[in-house]
C-alpha positions as CSV (number, residue, x, y, z in Angstrom):
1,X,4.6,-16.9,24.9
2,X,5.1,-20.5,24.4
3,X,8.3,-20.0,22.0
4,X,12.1,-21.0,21.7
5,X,15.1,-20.1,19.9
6,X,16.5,-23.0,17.6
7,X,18.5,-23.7,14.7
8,X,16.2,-24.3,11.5
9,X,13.0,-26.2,12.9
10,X,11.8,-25.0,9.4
11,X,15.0,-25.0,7.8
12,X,15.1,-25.4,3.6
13,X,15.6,-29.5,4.0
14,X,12.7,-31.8,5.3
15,X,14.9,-32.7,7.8
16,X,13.5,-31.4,11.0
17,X,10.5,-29.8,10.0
18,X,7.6,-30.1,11.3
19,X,9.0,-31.2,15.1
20,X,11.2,-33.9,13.6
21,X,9.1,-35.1,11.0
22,X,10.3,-36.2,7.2
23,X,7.9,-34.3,5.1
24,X,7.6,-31.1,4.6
25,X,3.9,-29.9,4.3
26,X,3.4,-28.6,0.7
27,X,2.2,-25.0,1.6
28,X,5.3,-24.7,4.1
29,X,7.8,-25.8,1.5
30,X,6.9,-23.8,-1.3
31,X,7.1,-20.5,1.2
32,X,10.9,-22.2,2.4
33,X,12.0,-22.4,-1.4
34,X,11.5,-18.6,-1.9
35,X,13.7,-17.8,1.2
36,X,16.1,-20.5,-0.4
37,X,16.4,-18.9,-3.3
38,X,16.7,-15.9,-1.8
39,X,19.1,-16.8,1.0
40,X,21.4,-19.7,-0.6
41,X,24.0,-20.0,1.7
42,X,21.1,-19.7,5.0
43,X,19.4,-23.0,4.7
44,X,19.0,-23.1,8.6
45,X,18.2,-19.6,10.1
46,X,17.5,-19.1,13.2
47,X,14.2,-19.6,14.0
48,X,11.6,-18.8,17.0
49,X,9.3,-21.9,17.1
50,X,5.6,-22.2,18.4
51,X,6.0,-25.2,20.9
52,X,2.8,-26.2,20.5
53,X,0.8,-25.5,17.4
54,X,-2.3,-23.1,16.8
55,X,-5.7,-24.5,16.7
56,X,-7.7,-22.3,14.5
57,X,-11.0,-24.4,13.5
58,X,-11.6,-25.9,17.1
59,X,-11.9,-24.6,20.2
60,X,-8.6,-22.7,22.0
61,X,-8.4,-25.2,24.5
62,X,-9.0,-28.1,22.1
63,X,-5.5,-30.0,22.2
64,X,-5.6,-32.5,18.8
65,X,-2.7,-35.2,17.9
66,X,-2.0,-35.0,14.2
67,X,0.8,-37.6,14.2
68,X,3.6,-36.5,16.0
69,X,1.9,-32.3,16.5
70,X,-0.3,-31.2,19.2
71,X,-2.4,-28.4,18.4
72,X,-4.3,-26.1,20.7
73,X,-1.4,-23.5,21.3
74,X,-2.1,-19.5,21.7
75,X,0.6,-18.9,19.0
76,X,-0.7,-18.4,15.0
77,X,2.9,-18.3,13.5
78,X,4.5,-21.7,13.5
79,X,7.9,-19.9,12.9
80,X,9.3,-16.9,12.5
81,X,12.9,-17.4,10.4
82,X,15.7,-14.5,10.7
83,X,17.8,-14.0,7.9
84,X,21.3,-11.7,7.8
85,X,21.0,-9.8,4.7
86,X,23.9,-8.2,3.7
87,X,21.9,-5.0,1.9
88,X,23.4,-3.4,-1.1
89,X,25.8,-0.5,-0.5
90,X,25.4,0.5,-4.5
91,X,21.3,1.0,-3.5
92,X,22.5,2.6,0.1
93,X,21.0,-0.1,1.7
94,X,22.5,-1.2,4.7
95,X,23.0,-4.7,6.3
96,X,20.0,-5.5,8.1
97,X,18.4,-8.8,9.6
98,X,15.3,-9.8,7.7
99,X,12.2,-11.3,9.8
100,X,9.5,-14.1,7.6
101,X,6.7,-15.7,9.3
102,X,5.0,-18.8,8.8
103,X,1.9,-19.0,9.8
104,X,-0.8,-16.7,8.6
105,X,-1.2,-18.3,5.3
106,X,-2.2,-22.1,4.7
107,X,1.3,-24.4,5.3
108,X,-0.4,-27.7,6.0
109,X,-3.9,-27.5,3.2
110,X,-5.5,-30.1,5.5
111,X,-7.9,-28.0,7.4
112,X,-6.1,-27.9,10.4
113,X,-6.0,-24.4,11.2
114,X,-7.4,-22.2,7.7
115,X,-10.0,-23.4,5.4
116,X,-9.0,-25.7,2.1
117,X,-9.3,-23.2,-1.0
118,X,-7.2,-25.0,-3.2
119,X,-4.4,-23.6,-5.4
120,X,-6.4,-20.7,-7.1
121,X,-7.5,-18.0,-4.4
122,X,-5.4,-16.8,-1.7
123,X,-3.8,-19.5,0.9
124,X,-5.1,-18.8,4.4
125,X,-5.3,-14.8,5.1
126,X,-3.4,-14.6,1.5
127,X,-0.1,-13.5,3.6
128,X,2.5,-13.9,5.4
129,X,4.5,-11.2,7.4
130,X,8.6,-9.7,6.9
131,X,10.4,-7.2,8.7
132,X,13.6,-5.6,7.8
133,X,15.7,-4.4,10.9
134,X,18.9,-1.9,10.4
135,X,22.2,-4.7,11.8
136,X,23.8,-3.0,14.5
137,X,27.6,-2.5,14.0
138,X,29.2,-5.4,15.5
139,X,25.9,-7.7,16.2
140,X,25.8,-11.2,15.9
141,X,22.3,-12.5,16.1
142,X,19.1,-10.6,15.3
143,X,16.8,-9.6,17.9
144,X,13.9,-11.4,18.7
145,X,11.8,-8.2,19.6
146,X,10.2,-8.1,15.9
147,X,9.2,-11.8,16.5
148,X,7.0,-10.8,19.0
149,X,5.5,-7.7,17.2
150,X,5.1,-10.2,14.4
151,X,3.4,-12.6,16.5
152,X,0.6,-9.6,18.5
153,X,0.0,-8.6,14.8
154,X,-0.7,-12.6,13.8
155,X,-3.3,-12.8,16.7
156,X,-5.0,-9.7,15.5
157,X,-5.5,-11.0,12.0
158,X,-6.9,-14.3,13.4
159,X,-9.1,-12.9,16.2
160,X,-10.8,-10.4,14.3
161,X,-10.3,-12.1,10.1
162,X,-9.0,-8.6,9.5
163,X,-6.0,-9.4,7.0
164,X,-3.3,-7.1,6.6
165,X,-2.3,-5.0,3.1
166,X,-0.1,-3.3,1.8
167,X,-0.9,0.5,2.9
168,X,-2.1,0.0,6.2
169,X,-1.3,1.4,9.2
170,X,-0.9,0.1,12.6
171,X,-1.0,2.6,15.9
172,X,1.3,1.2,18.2
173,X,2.0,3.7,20.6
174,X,5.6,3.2,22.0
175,X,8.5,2.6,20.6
176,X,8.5,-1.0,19.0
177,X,11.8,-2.6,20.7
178,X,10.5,-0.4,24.3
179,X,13.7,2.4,23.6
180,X,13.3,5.5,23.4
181,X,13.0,5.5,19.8
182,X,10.9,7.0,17.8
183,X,9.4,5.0,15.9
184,X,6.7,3.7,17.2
185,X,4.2,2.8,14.8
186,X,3.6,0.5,11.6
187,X,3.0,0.7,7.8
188,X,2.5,-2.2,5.7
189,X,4.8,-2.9,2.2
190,X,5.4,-5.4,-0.1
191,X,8.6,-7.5,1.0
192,X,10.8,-5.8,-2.0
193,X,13.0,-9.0,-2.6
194,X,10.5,-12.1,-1.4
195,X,7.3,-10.3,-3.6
196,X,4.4,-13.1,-3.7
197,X,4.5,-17.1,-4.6
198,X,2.1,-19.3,-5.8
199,X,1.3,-22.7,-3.6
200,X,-0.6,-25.4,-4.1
201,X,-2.9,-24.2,-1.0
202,X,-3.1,-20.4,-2.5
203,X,-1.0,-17.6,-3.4
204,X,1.2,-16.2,-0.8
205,X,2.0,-12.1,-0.8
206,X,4.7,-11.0,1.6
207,X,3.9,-7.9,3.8
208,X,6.5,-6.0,5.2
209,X,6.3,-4.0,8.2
210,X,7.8,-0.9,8.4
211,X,8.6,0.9,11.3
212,X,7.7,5.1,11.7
213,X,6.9,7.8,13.8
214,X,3.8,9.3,14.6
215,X,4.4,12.2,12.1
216,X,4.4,9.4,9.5
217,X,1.5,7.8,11.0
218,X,-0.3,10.8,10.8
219,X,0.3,11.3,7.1
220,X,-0.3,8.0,5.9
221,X,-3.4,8.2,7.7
222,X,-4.7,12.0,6.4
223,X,-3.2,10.8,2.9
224,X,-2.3,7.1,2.0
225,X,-0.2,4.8,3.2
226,X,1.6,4.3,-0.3
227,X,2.3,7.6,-0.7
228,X,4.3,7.7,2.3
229,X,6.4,4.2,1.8
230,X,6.9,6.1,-1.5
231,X,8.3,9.5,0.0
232,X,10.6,7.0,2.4
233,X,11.8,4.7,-0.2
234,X,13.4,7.5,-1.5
235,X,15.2,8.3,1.4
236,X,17.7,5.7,2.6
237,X,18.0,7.5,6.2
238,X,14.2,6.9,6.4
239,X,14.6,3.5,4.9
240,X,15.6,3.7,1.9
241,X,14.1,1.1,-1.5
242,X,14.1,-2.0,0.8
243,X,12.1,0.2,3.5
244,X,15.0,-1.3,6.9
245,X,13.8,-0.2,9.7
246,X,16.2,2.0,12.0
247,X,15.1,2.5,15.6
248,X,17.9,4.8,15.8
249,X,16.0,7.2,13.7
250,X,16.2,10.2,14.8
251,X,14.3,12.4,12.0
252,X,10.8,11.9,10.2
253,X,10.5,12.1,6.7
254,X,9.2,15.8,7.3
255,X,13.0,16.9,8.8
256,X,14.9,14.9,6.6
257,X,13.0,16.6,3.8
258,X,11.0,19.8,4.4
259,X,9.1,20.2,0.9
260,X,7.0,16.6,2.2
261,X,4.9,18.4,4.0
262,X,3.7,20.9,0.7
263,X,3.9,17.4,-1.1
264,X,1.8,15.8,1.3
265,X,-0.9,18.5,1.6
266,X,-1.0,18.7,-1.9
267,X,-2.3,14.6,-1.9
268,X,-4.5,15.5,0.5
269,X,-6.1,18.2,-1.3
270,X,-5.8,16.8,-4.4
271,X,-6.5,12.7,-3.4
272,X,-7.8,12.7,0.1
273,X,-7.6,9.6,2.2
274,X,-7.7,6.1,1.1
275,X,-8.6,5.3,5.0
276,X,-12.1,4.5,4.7
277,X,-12.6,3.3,8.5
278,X,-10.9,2.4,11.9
279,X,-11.6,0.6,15.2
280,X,-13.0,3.1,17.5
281,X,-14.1,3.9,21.3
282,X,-17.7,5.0,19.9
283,X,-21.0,5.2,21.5
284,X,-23.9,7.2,20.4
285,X,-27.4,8.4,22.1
286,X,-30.2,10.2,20.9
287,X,-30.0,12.7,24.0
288,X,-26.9,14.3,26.2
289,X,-25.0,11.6,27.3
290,X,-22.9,13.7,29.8
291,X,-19.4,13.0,28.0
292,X,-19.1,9.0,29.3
293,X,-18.0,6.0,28.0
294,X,-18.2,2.4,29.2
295,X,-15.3,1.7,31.0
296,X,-13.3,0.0,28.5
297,X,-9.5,-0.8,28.3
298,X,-8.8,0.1,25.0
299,X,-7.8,2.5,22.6
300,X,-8.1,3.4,18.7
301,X,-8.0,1.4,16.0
302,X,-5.2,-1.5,16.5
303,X,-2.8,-0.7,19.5
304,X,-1.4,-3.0,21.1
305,X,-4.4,-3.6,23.8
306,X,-6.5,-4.4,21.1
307,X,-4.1,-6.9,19.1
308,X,-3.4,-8.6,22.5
309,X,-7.1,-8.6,23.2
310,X,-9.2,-12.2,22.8
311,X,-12.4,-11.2,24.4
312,X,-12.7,-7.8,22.6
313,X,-16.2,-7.3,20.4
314,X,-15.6,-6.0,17.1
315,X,-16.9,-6.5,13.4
316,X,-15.0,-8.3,11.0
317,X,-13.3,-7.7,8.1
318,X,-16.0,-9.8,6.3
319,X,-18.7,-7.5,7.5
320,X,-16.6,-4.3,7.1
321,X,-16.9,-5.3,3.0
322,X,-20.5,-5.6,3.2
323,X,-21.0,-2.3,4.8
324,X,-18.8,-1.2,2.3
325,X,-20.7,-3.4,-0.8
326,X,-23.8,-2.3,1.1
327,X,-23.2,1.3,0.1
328,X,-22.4,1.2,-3.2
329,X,-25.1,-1.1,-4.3
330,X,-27.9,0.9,-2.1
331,X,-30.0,-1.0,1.0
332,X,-33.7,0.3,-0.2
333,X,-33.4,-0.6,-3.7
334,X,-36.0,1.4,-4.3
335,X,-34.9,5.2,-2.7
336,X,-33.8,6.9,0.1
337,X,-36.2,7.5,3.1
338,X,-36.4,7.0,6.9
339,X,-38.7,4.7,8.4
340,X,-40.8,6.2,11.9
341,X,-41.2,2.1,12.6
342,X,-42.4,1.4,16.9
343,X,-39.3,1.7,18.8
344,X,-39.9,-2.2,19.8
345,X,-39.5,-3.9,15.9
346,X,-36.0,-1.5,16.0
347,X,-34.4,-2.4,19.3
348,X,-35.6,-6.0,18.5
349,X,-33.0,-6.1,15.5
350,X,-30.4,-3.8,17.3
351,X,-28.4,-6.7,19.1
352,X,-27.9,-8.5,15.2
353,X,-24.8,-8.5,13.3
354,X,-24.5,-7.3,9.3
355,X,-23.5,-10.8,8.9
356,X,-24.5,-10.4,4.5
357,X,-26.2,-7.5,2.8
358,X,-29.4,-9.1,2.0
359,X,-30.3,-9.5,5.7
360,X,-28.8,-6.0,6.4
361,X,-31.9,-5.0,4.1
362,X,-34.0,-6.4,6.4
363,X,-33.5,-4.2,9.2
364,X,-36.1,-1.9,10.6
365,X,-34.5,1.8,9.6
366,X,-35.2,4.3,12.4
367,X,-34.6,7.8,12.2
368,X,-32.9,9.5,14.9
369,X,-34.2,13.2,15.3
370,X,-31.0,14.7,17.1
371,X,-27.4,13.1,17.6
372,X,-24.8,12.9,20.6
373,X,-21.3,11.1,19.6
374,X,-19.5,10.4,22.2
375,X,-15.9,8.9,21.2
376,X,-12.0,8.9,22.3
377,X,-9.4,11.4,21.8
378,X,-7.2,9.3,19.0
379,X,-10.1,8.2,17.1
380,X,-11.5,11.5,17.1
381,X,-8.4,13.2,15.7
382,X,-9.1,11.5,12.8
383,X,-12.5,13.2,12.4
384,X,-10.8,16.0,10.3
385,X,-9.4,13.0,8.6
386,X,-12.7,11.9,7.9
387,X,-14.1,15.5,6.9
388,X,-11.1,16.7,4.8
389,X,-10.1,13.6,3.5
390,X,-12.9,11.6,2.6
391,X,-16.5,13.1,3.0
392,X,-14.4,16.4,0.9
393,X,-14.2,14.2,-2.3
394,X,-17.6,12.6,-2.3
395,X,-16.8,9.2,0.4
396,X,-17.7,8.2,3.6
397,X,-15.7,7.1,6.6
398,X,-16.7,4.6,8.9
399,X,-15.8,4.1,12.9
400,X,-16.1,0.5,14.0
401,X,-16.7,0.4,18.0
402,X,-15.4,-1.8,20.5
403,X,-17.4,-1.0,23.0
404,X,-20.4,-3.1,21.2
405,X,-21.1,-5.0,18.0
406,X,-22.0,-1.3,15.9
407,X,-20.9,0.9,13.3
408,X,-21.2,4.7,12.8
409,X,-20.5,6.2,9.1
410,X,-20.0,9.4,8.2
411,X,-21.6,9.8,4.5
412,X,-21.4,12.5,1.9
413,X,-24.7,13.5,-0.4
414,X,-22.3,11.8,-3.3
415,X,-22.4,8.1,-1.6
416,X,-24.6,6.0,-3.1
417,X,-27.0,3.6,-1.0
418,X,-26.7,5.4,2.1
419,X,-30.7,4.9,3.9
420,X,-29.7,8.8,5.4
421,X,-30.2,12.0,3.1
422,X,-31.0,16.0,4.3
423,X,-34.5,15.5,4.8
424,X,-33.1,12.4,7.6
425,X,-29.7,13.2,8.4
426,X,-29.5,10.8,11.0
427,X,-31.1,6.8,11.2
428,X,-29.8,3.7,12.7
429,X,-30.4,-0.1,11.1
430,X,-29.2,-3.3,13.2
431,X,-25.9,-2.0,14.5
432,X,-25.1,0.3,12.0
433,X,-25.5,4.1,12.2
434,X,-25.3,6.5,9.4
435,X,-24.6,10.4,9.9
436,X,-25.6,12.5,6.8
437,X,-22.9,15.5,6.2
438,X,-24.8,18.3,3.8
439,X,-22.2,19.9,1.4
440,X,-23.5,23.2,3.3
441,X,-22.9,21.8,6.5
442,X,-19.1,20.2,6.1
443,X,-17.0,23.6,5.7
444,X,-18.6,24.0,9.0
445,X,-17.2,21.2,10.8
446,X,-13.6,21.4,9.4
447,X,-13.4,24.7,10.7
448,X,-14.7,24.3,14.2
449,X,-13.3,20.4,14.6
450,X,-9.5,21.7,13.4
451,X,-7.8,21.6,16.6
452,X,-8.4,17.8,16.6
453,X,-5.7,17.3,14.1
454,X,-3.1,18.3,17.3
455,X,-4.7,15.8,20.2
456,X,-1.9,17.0,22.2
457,X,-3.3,20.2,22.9
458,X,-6.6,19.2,23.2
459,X,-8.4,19.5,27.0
460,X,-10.8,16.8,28.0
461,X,-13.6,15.9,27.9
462,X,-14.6,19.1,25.2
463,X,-18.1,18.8,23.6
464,X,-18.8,20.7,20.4
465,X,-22.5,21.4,19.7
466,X,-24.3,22.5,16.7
467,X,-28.0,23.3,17.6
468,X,-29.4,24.1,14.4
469,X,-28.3,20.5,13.1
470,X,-28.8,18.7,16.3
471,X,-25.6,17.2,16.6
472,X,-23.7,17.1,19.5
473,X,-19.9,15.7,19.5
474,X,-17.9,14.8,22.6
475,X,-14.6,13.9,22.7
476,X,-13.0,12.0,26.2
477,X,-9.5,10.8,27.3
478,X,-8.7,7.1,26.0
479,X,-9.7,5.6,29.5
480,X,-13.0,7.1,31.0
């Protein structure tokens, strides 16, 4: 990465912002006055620095002078600053370092890299990104492994316009400073201290990642990703109210507390899942497909192959909504039913994207009289998830592949719009496929898809069939 170390290239004065420049771009400056009021007595943290600047509206290899900046970098953040926060022992908070970017909202309003909204909708991807790291005893300076993690997440956001909130969950997969930590995955707060800020490019929220371990993962996915920063933030070994990450952490939130497990079952049961989709290894075939994927480096939704990925198909975050409008508002307008349409109108609409709801009604509907799912081993641990979770309390759950431009979603009888229902359980339109789950049908599969929930003692490939319904699922290793 095309970074280095300085002292304040975006410090709280004009003076040496923006590579030496005398004015501070609007956006940037009103993002530097909340980290001045914040941190008084920091006005120059230290900083790692793009080199040379994004180019988000032109071409990657486009290389533009805007006075004295080059554009055309591979690095979204412009900065990253690192604070030394000196906690609050009264709160048990200890002293930590505390990460901000500057980047993934608007800083410069001039169309440079994010579209001009003005002051009144959100500036850029409406965010920008904080970490809180536990200070060692005796360190000096912070380190700059979070700046990288803050920069793969960055690239994520821009490559695929899927913004970051507060909730979500991001599947790392190895500890996040490469220890032997455990905590190795992300959830997503509000920065307790910075909060949001108004600019005159668009309001600004700041989302703070929080480190945990796959136990945590796991819950926030089965439950909510709230309900879990809530649990923690009342813990200060797992956190604490400002959320600091430890990677000395030794204990989830389910050994530092036991009862969280009946607490989190209980929200489960009583809540299911606010996880209404993920990024998936997914292919699908009307016949036995033998248990094969497309070779495919990559895994579930948002590891770190997939952030660091450029090429990587996948649908938006813009077309995720519409499915997501899609459904509620209903595609027929008029009913539910299956068309038996020539199999040549269908495949001629198959390579298309949902690209807005109106042309998604469009779409020849073809009705699939049996089903194979073929999909990997950490997207289909969630299928319980899905089952338990969502389909359980009347909502449907949606895997996005990456092996093409498609969708499959999982959809209860209380969905409304779905263009699938019991008489046609299973129908494809464009790239979108939708699996009708019968009330009668769904104890079912929780029962005999249960041993997902533990992929570590699942043996691959396994296939589950269901003859009477037609549906065949099989579930392969993350690299076939």
């Amino acid at each position: 990465m095309d970074w280095r170390e300085g002292e304040g290239a975006a410090g709280g004065g004009a003076e040496g912002a923006e590579e030496g420049t005398a004015v501070v771009p609007a956006g940037l400056q009103a993002l530097l006055a909340r980290c001045s009021e914040l941190y008084p007595g920091q006005p120059n943290p230290l900083q790692v620095t793009a080199l040379l600047k994004y180019c988000w509206n032109h071409p990657p290899s486009c290389c533009l002078d805007s006075g004295t900046l080059t554009l055309g970098g591979p690095d979204p953040l412009d900065y990253i600053s690192m604070y030394a926060n000196p906690g609050n022992p009264k709160l048990n908070i200890p002293p930590h370092w505390h990460y901000v970017s500057f980047g993934c909202s608007d800083l410069h309003g001039d169309g440079r890299v994010h579209e001009q909204t003005g002051p009144e909708g959100p500036s850029g991807f409406g965010f920008e990104l904080t970490m809180r790291l536990k200070r060692e005893e005796g360190e000096k300076s912070p380190p700059t492994w979070p700046a990288a993690i803050m920069q793969a997440l960055a690239k994520y956001v821009f490559q695929s316009e899927s913004i970051l909130c507060v909730g979500d969950h991001v599947s790392w997969h190895c500890p996040l400073d490469n220890s032997e930590s455990r905590v190795q995955h992300m959830l997503m707060a509000e920065d307790p201290q910075l909060g949001s800020v108004n600019t005159p490019n668009g309001s600004v929220q700041f989302v703070q990642i929080v480190g945990v371990t796959t136990e945590e993962l796991r819950a926030a996915q089965h439950w909510n990703g709230v309900g879990v920063l809530d649990i923690m933030k009342r813990m200060p070994s797992a956190g604490g109210l400002w959320l600091v990450t430890d990677m000395r952490r030794g204990e989830s939130i389910y050994e530092l507390e036991p009862s969280v497990a009946e607490e989190v079952e209980n929200g489960i049961e009583s809540e299911g899942s606010n996880l209404s989709g993920v990024s998936s290894r997914i292919v699908w075939a009307e016949t036995e497909m033998g248990g094969t994927l497309a070779p495919l480096s990559a895994h579930s939704p948002k590891t770190q192959t997939e952030l660091e990925s450029e090429s990587m198909p996948r649908i938006t975050h813009v077309e995720s909504e519409q499915i997501k409008t899609t459904l509620q508002k209903g595609l027929l307008q008029g009913g539910k039913s299956c068309s038996t349409q020539g199999k040549e109108a269908s495949e001629a609409n198959v390579e298309g994207n949902v690209a807005t709801s109106d042309s998604a009604e469009l779409f020849v509907t073809r009705r699939l009289e049996s089903l194979h799912l073929t999909i990997n081993l950490e997207s289909g641990a969630l299928l319980p998830l899905a089952l338990r979770g969502r389909l359980k309390h009347g909502r449907h759950f949606t895997f996005k592949s990456v092996v093409d431009v498609s969708a499959v979603t999982l959809v209860s009888p209380a969905v409304a719009g779905a263009f699938v229902d019991a008489t046609c359980p299973y129908a494809v339109r464009g790239p979108w496929l939708q699996v009708f789950i019968p009330d009668d049908f769904l104890p079912t599969l929780v029962e005999d898809l249960a041993d997902l929930a533990d992929p570590d003692e699942v043996s691959l490939p396994t296939t589950f069939r269901w003859p009477n319904r037609k549906l065949t699922i099989t579930i392969v290793a993350e690299e076939t």
